[in-house]
LOMI-546864 format. One record per residue: x, y, z of N, C-alpha, C in turn; residue number from 1. Coordinates in steps of 0.2 Angstrom, whole numbers. Layout:
! LOMI-546864
{node {X; Y; Z}; {X; Y; Z}; {X; Y; Z}; NUM}
...
END
This chain:
! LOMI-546864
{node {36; 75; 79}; {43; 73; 80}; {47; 76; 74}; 1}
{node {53; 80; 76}; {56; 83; 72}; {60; 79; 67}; 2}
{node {61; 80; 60}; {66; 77; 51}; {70; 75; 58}; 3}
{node {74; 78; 60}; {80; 75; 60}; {81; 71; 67}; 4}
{node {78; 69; 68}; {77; 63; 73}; {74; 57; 71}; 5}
{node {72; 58; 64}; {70; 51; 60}; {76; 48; 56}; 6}
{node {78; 43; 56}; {83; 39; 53}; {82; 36; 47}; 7}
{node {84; 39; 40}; {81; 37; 35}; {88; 28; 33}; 8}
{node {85; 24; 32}; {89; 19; 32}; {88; 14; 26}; 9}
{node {93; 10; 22}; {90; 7; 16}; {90; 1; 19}; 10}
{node {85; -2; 15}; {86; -10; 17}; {86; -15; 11}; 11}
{node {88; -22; 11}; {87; -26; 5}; {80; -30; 10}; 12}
{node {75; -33; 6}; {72; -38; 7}; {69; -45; 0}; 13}
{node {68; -49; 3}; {67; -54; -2}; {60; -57; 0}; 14}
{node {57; -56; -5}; {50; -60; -4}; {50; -67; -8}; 15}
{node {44; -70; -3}; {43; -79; -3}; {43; -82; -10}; 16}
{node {44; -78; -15}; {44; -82; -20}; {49; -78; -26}; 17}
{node {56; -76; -20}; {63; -75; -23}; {63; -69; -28}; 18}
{node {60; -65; -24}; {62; -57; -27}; {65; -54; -22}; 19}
{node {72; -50; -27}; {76; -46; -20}; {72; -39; -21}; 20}
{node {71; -36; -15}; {67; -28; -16}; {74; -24; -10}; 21}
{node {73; -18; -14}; {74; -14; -11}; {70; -9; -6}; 22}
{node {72; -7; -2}; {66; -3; 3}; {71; 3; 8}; 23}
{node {66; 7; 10}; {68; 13; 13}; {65; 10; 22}; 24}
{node {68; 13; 29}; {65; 10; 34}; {65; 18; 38}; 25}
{node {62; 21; 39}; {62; 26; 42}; {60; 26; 49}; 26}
{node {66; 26; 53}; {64; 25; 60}; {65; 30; 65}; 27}
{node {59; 28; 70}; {59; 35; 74}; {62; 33; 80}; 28}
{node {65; 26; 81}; {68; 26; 88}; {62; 20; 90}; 29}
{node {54; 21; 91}; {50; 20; 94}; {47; 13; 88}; 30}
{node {46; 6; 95}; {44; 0; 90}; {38; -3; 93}; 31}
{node {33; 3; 93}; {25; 0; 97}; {21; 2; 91}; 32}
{node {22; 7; 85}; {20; 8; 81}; {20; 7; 74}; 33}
{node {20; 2; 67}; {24; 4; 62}; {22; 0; 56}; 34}
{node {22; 4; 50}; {19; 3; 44}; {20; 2; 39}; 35}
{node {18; -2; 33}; {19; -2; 27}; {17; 4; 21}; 36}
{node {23; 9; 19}; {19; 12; 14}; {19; 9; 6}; 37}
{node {15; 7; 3}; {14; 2; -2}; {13; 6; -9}; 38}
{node {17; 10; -15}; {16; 15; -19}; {14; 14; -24}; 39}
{node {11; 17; -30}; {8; 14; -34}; {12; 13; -40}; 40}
{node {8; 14; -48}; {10; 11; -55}; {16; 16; -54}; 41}
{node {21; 14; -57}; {28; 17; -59}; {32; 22; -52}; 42}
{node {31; 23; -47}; {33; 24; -39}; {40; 20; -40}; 43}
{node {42; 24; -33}; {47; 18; -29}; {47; 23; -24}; 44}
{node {54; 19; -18}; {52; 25; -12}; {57; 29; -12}; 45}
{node {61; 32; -18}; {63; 38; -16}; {65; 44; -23}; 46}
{node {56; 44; -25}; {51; 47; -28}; {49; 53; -22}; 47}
{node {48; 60; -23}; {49; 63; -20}; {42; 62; -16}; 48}
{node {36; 60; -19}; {28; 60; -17}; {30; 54; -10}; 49}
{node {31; 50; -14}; {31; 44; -9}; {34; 44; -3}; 50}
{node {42; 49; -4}; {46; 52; 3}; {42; 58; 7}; 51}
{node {41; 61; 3}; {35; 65; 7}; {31; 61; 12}; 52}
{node {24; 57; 8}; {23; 53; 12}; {23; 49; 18}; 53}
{node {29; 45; 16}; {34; 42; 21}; {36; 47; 27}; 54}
{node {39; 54; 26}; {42; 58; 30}; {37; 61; 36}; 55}
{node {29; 63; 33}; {24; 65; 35}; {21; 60; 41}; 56}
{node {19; 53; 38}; {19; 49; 44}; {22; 47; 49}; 57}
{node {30; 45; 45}; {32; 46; 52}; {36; 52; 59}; 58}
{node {33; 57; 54}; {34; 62; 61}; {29; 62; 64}; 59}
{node {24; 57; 64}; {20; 54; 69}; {24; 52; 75}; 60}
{node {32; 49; 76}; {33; 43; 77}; {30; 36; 76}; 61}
{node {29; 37; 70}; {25; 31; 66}; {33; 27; 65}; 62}
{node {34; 21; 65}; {41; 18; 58}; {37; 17; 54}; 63}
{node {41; 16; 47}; {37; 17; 40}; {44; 13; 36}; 64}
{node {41; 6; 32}; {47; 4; 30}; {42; 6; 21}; 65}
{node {47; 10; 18}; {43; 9; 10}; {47; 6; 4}; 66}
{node {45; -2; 3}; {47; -3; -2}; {47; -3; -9}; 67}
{node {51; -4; -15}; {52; -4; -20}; {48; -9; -22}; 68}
{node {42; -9; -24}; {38; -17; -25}; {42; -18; -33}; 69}
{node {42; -23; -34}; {43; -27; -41}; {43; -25; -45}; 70}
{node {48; -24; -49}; {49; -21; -57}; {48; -12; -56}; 71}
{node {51; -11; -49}; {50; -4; -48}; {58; -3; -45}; 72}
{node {59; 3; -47}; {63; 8; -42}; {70; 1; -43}; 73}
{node {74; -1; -38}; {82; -4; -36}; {76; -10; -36}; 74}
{node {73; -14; -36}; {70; -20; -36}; {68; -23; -42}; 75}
{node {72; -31; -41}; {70; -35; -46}; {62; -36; -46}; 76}
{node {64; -41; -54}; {59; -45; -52}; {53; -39; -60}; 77}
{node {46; -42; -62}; {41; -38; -65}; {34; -37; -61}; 78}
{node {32; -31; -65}; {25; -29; -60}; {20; -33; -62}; 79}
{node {17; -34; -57}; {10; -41; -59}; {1; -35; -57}; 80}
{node {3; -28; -58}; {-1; -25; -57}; {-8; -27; -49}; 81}
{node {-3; -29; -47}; {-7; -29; -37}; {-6; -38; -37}; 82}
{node {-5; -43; -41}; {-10; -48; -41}; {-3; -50; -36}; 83}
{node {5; -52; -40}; {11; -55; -35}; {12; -50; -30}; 84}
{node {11; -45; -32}; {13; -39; -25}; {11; -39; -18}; 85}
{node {8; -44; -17}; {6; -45; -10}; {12; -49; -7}; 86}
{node {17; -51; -10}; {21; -54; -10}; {25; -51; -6}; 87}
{node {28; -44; -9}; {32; -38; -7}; {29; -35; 2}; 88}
{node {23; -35; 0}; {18; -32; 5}; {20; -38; 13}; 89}
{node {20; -44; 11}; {21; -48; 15}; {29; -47; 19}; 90}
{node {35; -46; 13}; {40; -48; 15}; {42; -42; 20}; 91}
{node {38; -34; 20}; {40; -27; 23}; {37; -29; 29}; 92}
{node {30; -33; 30}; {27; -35; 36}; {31; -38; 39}; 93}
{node {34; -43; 38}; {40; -47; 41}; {44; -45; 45}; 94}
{node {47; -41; 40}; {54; -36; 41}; {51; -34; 46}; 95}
{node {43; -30; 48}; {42; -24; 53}; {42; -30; 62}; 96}
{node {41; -34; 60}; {37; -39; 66}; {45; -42; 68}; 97}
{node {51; -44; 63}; {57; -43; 67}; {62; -39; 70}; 98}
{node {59; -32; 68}; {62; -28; 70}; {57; -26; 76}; 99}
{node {52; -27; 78}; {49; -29; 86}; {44; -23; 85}; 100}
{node {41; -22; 80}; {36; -18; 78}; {28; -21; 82}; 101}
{node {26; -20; 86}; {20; -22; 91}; {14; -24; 87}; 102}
{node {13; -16; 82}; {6; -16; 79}; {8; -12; 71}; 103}
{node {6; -16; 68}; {8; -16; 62}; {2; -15; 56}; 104}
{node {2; -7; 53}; {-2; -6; 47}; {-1; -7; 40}; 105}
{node {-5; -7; 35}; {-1; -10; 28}; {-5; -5; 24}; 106}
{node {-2; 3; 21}; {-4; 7; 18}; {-3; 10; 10}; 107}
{node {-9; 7; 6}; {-5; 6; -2}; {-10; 12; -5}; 108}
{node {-7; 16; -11}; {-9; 20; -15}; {-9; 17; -23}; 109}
{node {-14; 17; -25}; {-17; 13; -30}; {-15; 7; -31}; 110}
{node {-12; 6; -36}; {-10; -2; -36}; {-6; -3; -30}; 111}
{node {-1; 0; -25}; {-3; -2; -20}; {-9; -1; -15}; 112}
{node {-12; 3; -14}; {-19; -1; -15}; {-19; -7; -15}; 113}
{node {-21; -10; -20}; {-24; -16; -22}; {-20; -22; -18}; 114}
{node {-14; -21; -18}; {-10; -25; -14}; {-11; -29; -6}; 115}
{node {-10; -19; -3}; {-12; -20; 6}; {-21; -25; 4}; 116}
{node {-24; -22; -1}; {-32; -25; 2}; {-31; -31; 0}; 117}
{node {-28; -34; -5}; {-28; -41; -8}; {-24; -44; 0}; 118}
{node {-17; -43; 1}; {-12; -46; 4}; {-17; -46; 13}; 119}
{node {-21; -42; 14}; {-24; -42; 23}; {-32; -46; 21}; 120}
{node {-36; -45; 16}; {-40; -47; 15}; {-41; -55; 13}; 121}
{node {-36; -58; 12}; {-33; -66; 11}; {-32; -69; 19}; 122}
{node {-30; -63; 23}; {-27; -65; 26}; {-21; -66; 29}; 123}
{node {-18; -59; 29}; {-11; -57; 29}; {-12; -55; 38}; 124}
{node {-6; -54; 38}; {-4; -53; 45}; {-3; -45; 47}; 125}
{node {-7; -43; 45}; {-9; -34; 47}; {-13; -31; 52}; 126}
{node {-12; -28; 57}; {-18; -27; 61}; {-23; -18; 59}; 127}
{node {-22; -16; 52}; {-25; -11; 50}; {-25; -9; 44}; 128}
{node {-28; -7; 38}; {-27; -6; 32}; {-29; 0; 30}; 129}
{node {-26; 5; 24}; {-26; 10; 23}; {-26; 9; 16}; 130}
{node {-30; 10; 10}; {-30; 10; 4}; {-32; 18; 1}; 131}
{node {-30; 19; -3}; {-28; 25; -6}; {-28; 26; -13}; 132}
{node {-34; 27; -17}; {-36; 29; -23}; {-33; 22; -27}; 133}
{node {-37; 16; -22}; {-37; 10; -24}; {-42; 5; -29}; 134}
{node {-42; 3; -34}; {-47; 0; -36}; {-53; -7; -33}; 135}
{node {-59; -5; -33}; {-63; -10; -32}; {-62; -16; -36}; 136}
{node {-63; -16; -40}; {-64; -20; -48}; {-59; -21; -52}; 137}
{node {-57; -25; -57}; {-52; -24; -64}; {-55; -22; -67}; 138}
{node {-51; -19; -73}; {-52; -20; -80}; {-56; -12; -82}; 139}
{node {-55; -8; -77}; {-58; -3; -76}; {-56; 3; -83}; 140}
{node {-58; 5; -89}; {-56; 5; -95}; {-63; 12; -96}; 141}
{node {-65; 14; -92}; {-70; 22; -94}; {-67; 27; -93}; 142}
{node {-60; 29; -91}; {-57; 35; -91}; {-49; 34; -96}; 143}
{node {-48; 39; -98}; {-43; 39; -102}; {-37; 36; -99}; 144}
{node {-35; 40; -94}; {-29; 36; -89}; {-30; 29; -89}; 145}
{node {-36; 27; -87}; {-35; 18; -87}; {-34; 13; -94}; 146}
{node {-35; 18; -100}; {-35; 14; -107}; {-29; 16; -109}; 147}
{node {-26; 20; -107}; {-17; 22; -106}; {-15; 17; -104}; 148}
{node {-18; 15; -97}; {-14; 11; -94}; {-15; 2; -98}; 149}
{node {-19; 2; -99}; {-19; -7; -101}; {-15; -5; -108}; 150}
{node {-15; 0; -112}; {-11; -1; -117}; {-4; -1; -116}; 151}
{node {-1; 1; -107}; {4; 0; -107}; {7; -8; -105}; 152}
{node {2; -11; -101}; {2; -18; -99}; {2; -24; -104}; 153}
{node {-3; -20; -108}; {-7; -27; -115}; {-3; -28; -120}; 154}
{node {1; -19; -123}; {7; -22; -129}; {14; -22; -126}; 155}
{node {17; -24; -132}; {23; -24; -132}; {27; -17; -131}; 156}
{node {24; -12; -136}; {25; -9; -136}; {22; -3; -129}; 157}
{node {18; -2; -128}; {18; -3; -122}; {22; -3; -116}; 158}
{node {25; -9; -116}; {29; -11; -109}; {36; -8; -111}; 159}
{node {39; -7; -117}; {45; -7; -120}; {45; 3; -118}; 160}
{node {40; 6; -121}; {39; 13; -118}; {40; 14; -110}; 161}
{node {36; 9; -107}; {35; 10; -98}; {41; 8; -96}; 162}
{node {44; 4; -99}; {52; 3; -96}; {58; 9; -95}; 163}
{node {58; 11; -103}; {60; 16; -106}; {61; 23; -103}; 164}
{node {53; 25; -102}; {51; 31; -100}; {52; 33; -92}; 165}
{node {48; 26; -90}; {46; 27; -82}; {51; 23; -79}; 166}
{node {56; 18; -81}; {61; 13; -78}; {56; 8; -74}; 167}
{node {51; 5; -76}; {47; 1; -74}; {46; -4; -78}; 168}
{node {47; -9; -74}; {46; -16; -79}; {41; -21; -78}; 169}
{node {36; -21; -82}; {31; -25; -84}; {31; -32; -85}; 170}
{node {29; -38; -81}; {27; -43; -85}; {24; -44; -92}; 171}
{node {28; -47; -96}; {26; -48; -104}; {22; -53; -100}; 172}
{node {21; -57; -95}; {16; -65; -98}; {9; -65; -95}; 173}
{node {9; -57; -92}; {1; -55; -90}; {-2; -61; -83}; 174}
{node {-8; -62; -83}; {-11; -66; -78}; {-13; -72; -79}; 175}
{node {-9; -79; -78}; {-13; -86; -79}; {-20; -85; -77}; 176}
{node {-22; -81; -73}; {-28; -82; -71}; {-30; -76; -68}; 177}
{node {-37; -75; -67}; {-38; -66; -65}; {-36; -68; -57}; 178}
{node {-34; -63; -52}; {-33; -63; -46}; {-40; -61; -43}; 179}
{node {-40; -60; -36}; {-46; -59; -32}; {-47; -51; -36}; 180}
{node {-51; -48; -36}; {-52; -42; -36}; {-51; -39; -27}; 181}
{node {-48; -32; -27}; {-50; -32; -20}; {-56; -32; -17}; 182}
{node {-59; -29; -22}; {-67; -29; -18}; {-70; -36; -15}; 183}
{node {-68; -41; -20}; {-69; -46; -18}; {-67; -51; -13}; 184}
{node {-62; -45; -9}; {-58; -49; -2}; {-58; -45; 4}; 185}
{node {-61; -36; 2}; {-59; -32; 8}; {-66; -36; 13}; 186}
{node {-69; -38; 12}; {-74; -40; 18}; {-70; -43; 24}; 187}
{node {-65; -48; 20}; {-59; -52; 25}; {-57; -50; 29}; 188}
{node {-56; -44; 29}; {-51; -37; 32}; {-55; -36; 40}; 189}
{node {-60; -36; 40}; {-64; -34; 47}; {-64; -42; 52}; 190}
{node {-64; -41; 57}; {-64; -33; 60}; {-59; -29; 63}; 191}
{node {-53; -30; 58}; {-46; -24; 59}; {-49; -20; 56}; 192}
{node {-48; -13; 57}; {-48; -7; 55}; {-46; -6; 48}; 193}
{node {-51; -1; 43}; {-49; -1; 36}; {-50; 6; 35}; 194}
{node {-46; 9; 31}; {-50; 17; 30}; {-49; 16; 22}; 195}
{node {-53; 18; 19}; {-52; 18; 11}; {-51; 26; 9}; 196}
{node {-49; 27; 5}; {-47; 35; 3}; {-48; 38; -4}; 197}
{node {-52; 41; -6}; {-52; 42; -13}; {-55; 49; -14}; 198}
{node {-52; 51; -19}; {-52; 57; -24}; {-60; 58; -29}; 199}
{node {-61; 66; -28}; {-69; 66; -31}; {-67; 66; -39}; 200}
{node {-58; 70; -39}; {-56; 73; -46}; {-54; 66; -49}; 201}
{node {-52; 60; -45}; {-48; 54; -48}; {-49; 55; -55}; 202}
{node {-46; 55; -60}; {-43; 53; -66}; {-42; 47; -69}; 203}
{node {-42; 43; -65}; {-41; 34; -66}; {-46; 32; -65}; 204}
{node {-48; 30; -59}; {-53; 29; -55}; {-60; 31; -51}; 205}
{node {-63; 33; -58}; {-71; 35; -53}; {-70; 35; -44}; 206}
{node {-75; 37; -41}; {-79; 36; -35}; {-83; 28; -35}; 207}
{node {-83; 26; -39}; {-87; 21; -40}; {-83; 16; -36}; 208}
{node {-77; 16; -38}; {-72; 10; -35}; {-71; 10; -27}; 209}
{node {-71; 16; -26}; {-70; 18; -18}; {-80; 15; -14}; 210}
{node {-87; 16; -19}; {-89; 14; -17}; {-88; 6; -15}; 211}
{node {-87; 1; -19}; {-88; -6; -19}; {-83; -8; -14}; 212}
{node {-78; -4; -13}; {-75; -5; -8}; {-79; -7; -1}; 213}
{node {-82; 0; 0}; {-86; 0; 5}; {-92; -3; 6}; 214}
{node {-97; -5; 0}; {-101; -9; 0}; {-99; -18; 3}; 215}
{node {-91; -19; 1}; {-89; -26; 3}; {-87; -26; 11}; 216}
{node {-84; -19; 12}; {-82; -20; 19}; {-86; -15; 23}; 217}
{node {-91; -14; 26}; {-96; -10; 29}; {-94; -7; 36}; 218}
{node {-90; -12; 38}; {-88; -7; 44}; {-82; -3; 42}; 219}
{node {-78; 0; 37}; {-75; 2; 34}; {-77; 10; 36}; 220}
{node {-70; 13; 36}; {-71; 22; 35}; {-70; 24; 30}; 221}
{node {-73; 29; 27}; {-73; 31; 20}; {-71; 37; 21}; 222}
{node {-64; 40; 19}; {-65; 48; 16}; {-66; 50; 9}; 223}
{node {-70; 52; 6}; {-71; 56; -1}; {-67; 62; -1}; 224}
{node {-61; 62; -3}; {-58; 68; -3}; {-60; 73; -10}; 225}
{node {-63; 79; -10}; {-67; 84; -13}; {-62; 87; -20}; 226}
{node {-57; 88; -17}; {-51; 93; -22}; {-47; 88; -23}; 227}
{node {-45; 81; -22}; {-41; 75; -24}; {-41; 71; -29}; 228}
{node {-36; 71; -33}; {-37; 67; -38}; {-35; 61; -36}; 229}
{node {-26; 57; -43}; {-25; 51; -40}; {-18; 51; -34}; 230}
{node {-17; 46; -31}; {-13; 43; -28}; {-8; 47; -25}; 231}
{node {-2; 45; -27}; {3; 48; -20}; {5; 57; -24}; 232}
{node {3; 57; -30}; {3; 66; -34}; {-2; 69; -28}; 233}
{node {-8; 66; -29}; {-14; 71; -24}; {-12; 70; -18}; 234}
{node {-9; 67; -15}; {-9; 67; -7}; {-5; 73; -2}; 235}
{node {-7; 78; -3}; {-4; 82; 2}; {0; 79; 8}; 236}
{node {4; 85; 9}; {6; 83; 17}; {1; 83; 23}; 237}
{node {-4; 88; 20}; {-11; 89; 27}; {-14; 81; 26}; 238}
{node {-15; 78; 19}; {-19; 73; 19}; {-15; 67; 22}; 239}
{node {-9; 67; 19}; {-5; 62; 23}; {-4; 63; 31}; 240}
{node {-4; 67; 34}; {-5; 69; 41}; {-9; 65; 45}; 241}
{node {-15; 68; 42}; {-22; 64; 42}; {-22; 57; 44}; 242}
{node {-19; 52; 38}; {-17; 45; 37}; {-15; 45; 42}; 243}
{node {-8; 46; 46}; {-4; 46; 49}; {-8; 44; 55}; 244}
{node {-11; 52; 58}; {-15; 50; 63}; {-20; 46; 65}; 245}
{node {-24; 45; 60}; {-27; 39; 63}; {-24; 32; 60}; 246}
{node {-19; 31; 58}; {-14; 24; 59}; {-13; 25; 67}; 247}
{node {-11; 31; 69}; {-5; 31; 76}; {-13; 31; 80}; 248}
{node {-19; 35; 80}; {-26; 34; 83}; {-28; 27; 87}; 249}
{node {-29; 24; 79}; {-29; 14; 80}; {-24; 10; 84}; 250}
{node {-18; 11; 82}; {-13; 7; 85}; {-12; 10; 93}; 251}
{node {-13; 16; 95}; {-14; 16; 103}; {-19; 13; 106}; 252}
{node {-24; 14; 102}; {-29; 11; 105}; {-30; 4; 105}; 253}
{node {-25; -1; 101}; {-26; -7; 100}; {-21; -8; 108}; 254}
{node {-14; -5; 107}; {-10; -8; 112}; {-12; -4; 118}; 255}
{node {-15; -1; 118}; {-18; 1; 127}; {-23; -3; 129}; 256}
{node {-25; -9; 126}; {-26; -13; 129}; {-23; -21; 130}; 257}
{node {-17; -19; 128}; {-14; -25; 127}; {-8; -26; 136}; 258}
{node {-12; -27; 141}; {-9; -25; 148}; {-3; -28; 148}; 259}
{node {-3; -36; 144}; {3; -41; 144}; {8; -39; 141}; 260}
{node {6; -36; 138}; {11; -35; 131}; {13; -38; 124}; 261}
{node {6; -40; 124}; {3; -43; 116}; {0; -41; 114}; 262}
{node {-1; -40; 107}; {-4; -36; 104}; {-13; -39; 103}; 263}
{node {-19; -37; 103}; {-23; -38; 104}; {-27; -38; 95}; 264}
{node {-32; -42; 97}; {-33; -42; 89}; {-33; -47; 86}; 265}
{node {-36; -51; 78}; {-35; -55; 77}; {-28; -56; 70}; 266}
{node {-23; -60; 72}; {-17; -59; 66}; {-20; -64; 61}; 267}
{node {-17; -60; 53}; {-20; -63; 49}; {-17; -71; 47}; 268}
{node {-19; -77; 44}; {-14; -83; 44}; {-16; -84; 34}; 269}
{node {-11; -79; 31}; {-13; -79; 24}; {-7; -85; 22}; 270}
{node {-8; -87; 18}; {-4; -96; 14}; {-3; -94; 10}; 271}
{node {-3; -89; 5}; {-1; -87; -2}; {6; -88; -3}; 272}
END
């Protein structure tokens, strides 16, 4: 589908527990198809990687709504590093199902990552997952990048840097309690379709995390991307392409069986 017959269009949304988000809706016209793209630490959607991304997909004729998760980009609210962000995740899902979206995927790049697997693995209302140089586990502290990072979450100084720097806002009050890890929910996820995605070069995140993934979810597709490091920096547009296809792959094949005109499959019923 050719740039200019995609409709880049802004949206306001508000999630279940009274955050206004900002989002981008990228529509191709066409509402049998359409996605969540979910970005990771310091992103928003219109970050050049992320438009890319966004843009690559849906010249699929995919829709793609990508929001400004919390304490990111034009959106209130602070980042709870995946644990509220299912929140976000939910409220774009909503948005897609009112807007008469058939079959509906939920695609995050690291901490979003952890989002889409946390938000369909609970139980979310998603009929396929895409995770992307997403973490298995917390607390993940063996590569330099990740001890940057909790230094960024853990101090004051820290978060007063990452606001400063990156225009990203941190919750100061951290986690009353640890959240699911994803690995400890993607099993939820089947038997919707899951592809996980990870980098051999990752920076942040070993190979290890994209294992545990798959070790919880087994029917899960795994790509090991060879020359790939982290998130939406390493995603090429051939890589994104990729996604895209086998989003639009699944989604035909789910509604070419849907004779009635209901989508097939089982939706999620998450209470979060």
């Amino acid at each position: 589908m050719p740039e200019s017959a995609i409709a880049q269009r802004p949206l306001v949304l508000h999630s279940s527990d009274g955050i206004r988000l900002a989002a981008i809706h990228w529509d191709t016209g066409d509402r049998a198809i359409g996605c969540v793209v979910a970005h990771g630490f310091t992103m928003h959607s219109n970050r050049g990687e992320v438009q890319r991304i966004s843009r690559t997909i849906a010249a699929r004729g995919i829709g793609v709504i990508s929001p400004d998760l919390r304490g990111h980009g034009r959106s209130g609210g602070y980042v709870t590093a995946g644990a509220d962000e299912i929140h976000d995740v939910a409220a774009a899902v909503a948005w897609l199902r009112s807007a008469g979206y058939r079959w509906v995927a939920v695609l995050g790049w690291s901490m979003g990552g952890s989002a889409v697997l946390r938000y369909a693995g609970l139980g979310g209302d998603a009929d396929a997952v895409v995770s992307v140089s997403a973490p298995g586990s917390w607390f993940e502290r063996g590569t330099r990048s990740m001890r940057v990072l909790h230094w960024a979450f853990e101090t004051r100084t820290g978060r007063a840097t990452t606001r400063v720097l990156k225009r990203t806002r941190i919750s100061p009050d951290g986690w009353d309690s640890v959240p699911e890890a994803p690995a400890e929910v993607a099993g939820g996820i089947a038997p919707r379709p899951l592809l996980i995605v990870h980098g051999e070069l990752d920076q942040y995140l070993p190979v290890r995390h994209a294992d545990e993934l798959a070790a919880a979810a087994p029917d899960a597709e795994v790509w090991i991307e060879k020359d790939m490091g982290h998130a939406e920096v390493a995603t090429t547009e051939a890589l994104a392409d990729r996604i895209g296809a086998w989003v639009l792959a699944k989604g035909e094949q789910s509604l070419a069986v849907c004779d009635d005109g209901t989508r097939d499959g089982p939706r999620g019923h998450w209470q979060h």
